[in-house]
N, C-alpha and C positions, 0 to 999 in steps of 0.2 A: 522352723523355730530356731534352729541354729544361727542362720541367718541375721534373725532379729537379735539375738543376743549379740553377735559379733558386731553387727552396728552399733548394740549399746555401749557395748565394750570401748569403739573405737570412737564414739562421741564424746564416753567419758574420758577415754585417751586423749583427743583433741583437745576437750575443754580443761583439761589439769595443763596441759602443757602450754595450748595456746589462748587460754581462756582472758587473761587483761587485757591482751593485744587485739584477738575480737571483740569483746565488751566495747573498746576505746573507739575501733575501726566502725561500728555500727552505731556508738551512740552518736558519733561525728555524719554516718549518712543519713540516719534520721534527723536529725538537726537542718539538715538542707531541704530534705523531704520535707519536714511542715513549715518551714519557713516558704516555701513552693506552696503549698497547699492555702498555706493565711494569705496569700497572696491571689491564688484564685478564688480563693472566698470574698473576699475583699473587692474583688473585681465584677463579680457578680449577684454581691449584693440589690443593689437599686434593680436589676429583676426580679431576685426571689420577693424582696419589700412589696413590689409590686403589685406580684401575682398574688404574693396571703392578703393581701388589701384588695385586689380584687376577691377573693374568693369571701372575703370576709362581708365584704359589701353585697356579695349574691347571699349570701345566708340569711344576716341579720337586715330586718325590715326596715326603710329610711323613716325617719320622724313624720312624715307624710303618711307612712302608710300603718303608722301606729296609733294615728288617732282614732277613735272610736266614733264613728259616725252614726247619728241615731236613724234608726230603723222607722219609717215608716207605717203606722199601724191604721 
């Protein structure tokens, strides 16, 4: 328990002291981070498009096989 206090302690020490200069430091490497990420999304787009198009096309029935063909009696 002491422990976890003293960490607290020393995070709330860090952040009063060094807290803009972090803030400033991580919001600049995030900023790289999803500019990196929209950019592999972006790149593999035209598969995902694909697959939920395929998937979509196994679920839902083609116009062919939604007409109602009369039975026989």
């Amino acid at each position: 328990m002491l422990r976890f206090l003293a960490g607290a302690v020393a995070g709330a020490l860090a952040m009063w002291m060094w807290g803009d200069e972090l803030r400033d430091y991580l919001t600049e490497q995030t900023r790289h981070a999803r500019a990196r990420t929209a950019d592999q999304i972006q790149a593999v787009q035209p598969q995902i498009t694909s697959a939920l198009q395929s998937g979509q096309d196994a679920i839902r029935p083609s116009d062919e096989k939604r007409r109602v063909r009369p039975t026989a009696h």
